[in-house]
N, C-alpha and C positions, 0 to 999 in steps of 0.2 A: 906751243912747240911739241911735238911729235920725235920719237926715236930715229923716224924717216926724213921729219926735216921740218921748216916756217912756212906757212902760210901768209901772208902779208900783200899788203898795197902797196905800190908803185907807181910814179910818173916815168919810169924810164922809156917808155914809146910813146908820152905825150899823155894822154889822159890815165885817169886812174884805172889798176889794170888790177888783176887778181895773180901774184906770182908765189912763187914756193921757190926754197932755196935749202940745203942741207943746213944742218945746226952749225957746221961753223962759218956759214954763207957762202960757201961757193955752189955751184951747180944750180944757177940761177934761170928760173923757165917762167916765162909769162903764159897763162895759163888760159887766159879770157883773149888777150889784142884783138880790144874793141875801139878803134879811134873816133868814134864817131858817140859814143857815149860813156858812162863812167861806172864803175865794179867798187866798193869797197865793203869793207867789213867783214871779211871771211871767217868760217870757223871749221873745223876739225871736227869729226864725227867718228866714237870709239872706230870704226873699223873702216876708216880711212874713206869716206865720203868729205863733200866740201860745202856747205852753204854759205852763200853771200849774197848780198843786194847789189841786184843790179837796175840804171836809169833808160835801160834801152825800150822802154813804152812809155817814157817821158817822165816816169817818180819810180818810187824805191820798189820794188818790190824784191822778195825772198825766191831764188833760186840754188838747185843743186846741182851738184856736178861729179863725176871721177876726179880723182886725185890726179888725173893727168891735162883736164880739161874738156873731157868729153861727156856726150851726156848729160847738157847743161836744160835742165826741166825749169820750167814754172810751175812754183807751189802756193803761191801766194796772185790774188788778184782781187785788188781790192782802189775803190776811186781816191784816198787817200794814202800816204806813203808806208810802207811795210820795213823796216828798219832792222840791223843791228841782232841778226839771228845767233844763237847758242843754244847748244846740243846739251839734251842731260846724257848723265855719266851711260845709260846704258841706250844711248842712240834712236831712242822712242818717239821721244816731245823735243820741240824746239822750240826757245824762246824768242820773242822777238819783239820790238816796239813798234805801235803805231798808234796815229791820232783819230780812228774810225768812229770811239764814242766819244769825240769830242775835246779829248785831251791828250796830249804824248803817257800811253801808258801800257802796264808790261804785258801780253797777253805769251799764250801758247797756242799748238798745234801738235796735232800728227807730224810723224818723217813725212808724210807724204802730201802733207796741206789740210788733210781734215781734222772733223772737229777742233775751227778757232775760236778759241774763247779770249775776255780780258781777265786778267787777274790783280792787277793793283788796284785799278777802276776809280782814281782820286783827283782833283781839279788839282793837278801840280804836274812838273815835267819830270816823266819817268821813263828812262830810255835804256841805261843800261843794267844787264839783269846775267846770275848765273846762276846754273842747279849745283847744290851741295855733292857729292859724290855720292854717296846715302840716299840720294833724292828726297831726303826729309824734309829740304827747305831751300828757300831761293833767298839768294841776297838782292839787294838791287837798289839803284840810286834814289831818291826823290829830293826835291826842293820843298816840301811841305813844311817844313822849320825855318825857312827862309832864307836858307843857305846847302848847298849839294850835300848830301848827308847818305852814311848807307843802310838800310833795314835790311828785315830779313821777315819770310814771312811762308807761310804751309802753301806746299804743292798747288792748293786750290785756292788760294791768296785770301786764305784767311789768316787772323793774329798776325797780324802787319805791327811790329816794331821797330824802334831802334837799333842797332846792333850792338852800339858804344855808348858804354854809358854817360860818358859826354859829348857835349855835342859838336867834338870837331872834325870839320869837313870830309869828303871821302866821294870817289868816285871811281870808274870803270874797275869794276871787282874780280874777282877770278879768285876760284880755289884753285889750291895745290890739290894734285890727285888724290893724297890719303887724305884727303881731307882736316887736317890737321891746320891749314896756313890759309889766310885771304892774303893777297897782296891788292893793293886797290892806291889809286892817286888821291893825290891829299898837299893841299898850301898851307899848312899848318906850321910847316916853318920859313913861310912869308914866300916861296915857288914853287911849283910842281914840282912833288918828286914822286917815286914809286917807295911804297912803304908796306910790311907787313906786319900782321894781327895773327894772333890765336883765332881759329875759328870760333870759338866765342865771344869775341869782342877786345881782347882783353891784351896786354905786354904788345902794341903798334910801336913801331920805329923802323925810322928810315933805311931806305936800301942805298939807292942812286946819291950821289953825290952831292951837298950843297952847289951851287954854281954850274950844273946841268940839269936844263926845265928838261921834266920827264914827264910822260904818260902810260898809258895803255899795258900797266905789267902783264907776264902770258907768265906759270911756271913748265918749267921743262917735265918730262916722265917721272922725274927721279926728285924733284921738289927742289935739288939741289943748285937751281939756276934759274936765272927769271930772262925773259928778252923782252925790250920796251922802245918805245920811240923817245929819242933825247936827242933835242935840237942843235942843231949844229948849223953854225952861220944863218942862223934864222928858218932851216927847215929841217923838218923831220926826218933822222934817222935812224935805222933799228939798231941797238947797243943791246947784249947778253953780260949780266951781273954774274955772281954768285950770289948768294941767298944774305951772306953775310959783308956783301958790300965790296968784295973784292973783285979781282980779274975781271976789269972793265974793258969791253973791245968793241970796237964802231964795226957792226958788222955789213954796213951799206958802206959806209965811204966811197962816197959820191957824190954828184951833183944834183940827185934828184933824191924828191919828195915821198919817204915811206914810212910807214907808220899801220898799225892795226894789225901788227903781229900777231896771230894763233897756234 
């Protein structure tokens, strides 16, 4: 979430599309309507660019765009799927997942596609990944423990750790901009919910509601708000919390499927 507004996925024209909407959902624009192939995952780039995976040359690849939908580049080309891009804090590097050496795992790029390298480089599945504000370190998911868990590890993926000093579960991570907070998904009290951590690992607990499966937290500008996908009647839709678990609002209410808010 941006000052300007959500980035997020949508079925509301049929396949999944690339839309933005203001913070309190209204002004809602589909930004990609591509019927014929599918967009998700978008991300927010400090100074209002858009990156997202699109399937329109048959798998994932990482494309960019205007904030309005214009402009839409390929920056990734590659014969296995390009996945799941994020911006570091100062709009340089982009991270992103793909399985090229062999495994789903976290690599980087230039804004502009060059110099891609991997950087987790581990026989486990590693997909979702974010830069610290700082840029001093990337969090990002792995199954290497035998269950979704979140490390953290140097710009150049070395000193690959744990995050938490126990080992319970965590997944699609995201700092708050001062870098002070991870919010990240976690079944640790038996259903998805959206939960926050000290960025050091440390005082986790719940945000979203028991009795609402949640995913995907985004924090807003101001750390003071998160927006997530929490199912309703069996699909995804985008909800905005406060940090401390209050003024909860269905900001899709509707019939269709959203989710991967940024």
């Amino acid at each position: 979430m941006t000052t300007s507004g959500i980035v997020f996925v949508s079925t509301e024209d049929g396949e999944m599309d690339i839309w933005t909407m203001a913070p309190d959902g209204s002004d809602r624009r589909n930004l990609t309507s591509t019927p014929d192939w599918e967009e998700d995952h978008p991300a927010w780039s400090p100074d209002g660019m858009i990156a997202f995976c699109s399937r329109r040359h048959g798998k994932g690849e990482i494309y960019l765009m205007d904030p309005d939908g214009g402009s839409q580049t390929r920056i990734t080309e590659n014969d296995l799927p390009d996945l799941r891009p994020h911006f570091s804090w100062d709009g340089q590097t982009i991270l992103f997942a793909s399985d090229r050496v062999g495994q789903a795992d976290i690599h980087a790029m230039d804004r502009d596609g060059a110099n891609q390298r991997p950087l987790s480089n581990h026989p486990s599945f590693e997909v979702e990944s974010a830069y610290d504000p700082d840029g001093s370190r990337i969090v990002f998911t792995t199954d290497r423990d035998n269950h979704r868990r979140l490390y953290v590890m140097d710009p150049d993926g070395t000193n690959q750790r744990p995050l938490e000093a126990t080992a319970a579960g965590g997944d699609d991570p995201a700092f708050s901009p001062d870098g002070q907070w991870i919010a990240f998904t976690s079944q640790r009290d038996g259903e998805n919910g959206i939960f926050v951590m000290r960025a050091d690992g440390t005082e986790s607990r719940r945000v979203s509601p028991l009795g609402l499966v949640a995913t995907q937290g985004s924090f807003s500008p101001d750390a003071s708000q998160l927006v997530f996908a929490g199912q309703v009647d069996g699909k995804p839709q985008l909800h905005r919390i406060d940090v401390d678990g209050s003024n909860l609002i269905n900001l899709s209410d509707n019939d269709f499927e959203e989710f991967a808010a940024h």
